[in-house]
BAFI-3210 file (N, C-alpha, C; in Angstrom, 3 decimals, decimal comma, padded with zeros to 6 digits):
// residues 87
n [1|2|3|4|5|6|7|8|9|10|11|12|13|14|15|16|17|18|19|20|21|22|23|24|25|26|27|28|29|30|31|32|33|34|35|36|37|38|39|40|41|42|43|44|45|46|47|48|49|50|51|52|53|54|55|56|57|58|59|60|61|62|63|64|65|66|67|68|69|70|71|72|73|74|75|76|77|78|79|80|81|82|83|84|85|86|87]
n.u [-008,845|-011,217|-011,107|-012,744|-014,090|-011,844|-008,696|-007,506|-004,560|-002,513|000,705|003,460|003,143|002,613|-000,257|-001,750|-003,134|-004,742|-006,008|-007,499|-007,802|-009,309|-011,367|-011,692|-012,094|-012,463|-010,265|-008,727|-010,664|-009,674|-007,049|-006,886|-008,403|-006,168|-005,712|-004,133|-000,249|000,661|-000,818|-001,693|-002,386|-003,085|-004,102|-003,063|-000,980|001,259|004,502|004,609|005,100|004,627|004,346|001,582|000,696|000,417|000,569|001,796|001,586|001,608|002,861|002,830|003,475|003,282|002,565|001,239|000,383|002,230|005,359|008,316|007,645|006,833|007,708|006,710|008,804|008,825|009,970|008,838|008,617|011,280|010,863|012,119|011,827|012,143|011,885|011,387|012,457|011,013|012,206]
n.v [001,635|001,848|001,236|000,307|-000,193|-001,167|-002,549|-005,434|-007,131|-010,155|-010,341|-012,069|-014,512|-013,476|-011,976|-008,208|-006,110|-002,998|000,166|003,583|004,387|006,240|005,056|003,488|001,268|-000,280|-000,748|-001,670|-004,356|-005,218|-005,813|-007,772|-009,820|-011,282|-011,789|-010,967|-010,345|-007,871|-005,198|-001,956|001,698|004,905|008,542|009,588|010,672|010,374|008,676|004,977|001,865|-001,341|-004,166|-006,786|-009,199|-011,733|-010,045|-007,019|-004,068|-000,707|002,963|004,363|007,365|010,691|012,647|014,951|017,659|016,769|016,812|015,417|014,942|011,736|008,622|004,951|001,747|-001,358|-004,431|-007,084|-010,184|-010,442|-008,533|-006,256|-002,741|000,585|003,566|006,736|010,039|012,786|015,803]
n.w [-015,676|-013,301|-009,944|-007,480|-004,297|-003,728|-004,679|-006,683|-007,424|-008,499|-008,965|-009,149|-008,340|-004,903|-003,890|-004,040|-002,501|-002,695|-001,910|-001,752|001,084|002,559|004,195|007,039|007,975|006,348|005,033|007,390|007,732|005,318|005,844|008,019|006,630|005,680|002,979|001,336|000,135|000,426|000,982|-000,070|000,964|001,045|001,485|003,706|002,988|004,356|004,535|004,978|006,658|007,478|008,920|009,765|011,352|008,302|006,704|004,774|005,135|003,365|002,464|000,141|000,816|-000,740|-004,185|-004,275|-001,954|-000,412|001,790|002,465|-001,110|-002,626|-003,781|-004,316|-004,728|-004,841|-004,672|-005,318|-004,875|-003,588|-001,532|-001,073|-000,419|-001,489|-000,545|-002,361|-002,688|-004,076|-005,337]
ca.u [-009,790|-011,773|-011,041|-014,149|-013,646|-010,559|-008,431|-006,456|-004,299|-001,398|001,905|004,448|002,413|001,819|-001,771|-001,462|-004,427|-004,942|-007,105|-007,251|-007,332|-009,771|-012,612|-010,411|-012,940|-012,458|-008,685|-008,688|-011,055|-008,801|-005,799|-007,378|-008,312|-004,964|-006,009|-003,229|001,034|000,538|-001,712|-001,330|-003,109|-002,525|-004,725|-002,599|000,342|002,508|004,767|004,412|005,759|004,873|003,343|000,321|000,191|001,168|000,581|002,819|001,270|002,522|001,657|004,201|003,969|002,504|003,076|000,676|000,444|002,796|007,036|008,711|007,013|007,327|006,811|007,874|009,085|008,705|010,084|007,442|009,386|012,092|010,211|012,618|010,883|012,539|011,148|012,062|011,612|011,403|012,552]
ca.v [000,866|002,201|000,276|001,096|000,812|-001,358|-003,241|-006,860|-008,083|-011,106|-010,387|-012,991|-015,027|-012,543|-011,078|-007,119|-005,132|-001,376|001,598|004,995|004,260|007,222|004,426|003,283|000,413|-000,971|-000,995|-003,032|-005,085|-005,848|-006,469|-008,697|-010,933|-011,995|-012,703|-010,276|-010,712|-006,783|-003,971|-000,395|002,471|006,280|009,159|010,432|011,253|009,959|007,018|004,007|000,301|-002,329|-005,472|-006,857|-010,825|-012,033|-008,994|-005,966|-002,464|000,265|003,739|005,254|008,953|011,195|013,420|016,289|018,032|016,271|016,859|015,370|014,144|010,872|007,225|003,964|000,724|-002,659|-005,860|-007,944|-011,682|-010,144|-007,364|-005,056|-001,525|001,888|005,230|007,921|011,460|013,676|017,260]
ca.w [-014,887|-011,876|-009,219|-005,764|-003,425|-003,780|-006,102|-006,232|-008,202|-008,058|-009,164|-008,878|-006,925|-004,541|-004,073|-003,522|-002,391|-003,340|-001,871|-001,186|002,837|003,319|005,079|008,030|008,572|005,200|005,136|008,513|006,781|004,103|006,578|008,778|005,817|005,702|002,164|000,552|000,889|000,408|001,170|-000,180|000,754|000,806|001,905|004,787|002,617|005,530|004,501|006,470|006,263|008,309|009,094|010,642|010,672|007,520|005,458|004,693|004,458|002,964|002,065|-000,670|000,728|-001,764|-004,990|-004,256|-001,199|000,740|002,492|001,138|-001,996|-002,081|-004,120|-003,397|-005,328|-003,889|-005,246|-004,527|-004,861|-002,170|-000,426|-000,751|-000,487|-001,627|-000,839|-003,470|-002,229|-005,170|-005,129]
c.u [-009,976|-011,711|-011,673|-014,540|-011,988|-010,208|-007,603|-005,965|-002,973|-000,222|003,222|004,370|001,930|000,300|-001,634|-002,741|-003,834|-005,878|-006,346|-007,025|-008,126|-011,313|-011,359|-011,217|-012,647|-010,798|-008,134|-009,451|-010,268|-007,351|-005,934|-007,691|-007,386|-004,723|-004,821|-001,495|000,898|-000,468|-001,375|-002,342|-002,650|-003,311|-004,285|-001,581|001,345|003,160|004,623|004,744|005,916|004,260|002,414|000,361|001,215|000,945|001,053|001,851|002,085|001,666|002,868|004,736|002,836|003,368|002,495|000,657|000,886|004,561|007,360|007,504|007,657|006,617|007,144|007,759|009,326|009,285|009,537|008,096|010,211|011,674|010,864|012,012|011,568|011,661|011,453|011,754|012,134|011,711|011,248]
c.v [001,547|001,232|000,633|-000,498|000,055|-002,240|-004,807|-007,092|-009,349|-010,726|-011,450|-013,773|-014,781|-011,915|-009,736|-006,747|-003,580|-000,739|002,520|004,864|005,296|006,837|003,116|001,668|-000,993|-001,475|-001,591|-004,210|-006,516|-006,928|-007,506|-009,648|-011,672|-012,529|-011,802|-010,206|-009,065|-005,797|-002,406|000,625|004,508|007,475|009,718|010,960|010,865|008,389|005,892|002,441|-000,443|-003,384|-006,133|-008,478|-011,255|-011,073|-007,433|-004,538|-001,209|000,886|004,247|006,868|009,544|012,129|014,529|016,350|017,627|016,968|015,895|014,656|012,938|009,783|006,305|002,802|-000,366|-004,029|-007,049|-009,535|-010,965|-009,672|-006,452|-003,909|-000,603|002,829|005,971|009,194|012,333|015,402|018,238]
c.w [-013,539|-011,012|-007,397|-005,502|-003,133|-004,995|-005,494|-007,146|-007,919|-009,125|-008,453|-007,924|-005,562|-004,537|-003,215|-003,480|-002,579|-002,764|-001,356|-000,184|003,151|004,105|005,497|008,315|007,310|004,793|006,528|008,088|005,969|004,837|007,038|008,000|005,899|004,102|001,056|001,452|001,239|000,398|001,013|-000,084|000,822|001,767|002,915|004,471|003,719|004,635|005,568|005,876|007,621|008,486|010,080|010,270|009,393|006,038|005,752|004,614|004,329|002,304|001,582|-000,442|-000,529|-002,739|-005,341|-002,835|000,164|000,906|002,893|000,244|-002,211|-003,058|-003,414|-004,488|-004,564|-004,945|-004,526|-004,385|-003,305|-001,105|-000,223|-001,125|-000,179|-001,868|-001,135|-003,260|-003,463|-004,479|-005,905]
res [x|x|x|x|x|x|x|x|x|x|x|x|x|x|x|x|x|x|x|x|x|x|x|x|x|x|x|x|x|x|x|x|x|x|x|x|x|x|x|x|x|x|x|x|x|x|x|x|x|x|x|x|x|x|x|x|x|x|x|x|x|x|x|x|x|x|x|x|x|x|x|x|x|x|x|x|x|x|x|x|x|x|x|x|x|x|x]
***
């Protein structure tokens, strides 16, 4: 599934948002809704974790042309959030 210019879905009662992050206007947008527990976006390859209001963003790092390479796993009920730097 194509998901333009972003995505939503609810997991565990949770509502997570999804984009690329490469329209800076649109991913404030999204934040400022307030209408997601989570927001993920990417496009700078930088990790990042933090919160705005009552929603979390996070950017997992990347697995092409980033140092370290990088995912991330979130347990969305707790919020605990591990970042995995691959070799």
């Amino acid at each position: 599934t194509l998901h333009e210019p972003f995505g939503s879905l609810d997991v565990a009662g949770r509502t997570l948002g999804f984009l690329h992050g490469d329209d800076p206007g649109l991913l404030r947008d999204l934040i400022a809704s307030e209408a997601f527990a989570y927001v993920f976006h990417g496009h700078t390859h930088a990790r990042r974790d933090h919160r705005n209001g009552p929603t979390r963003i996070i950017n997992p790092g990347a697995l092409h042309r980033a140092r370290p390479r990088s995912f991330a796993v979130l347990e969305v009920v707790s919020g605990a959030l591990e970042f995995v730097d691959l070799l």
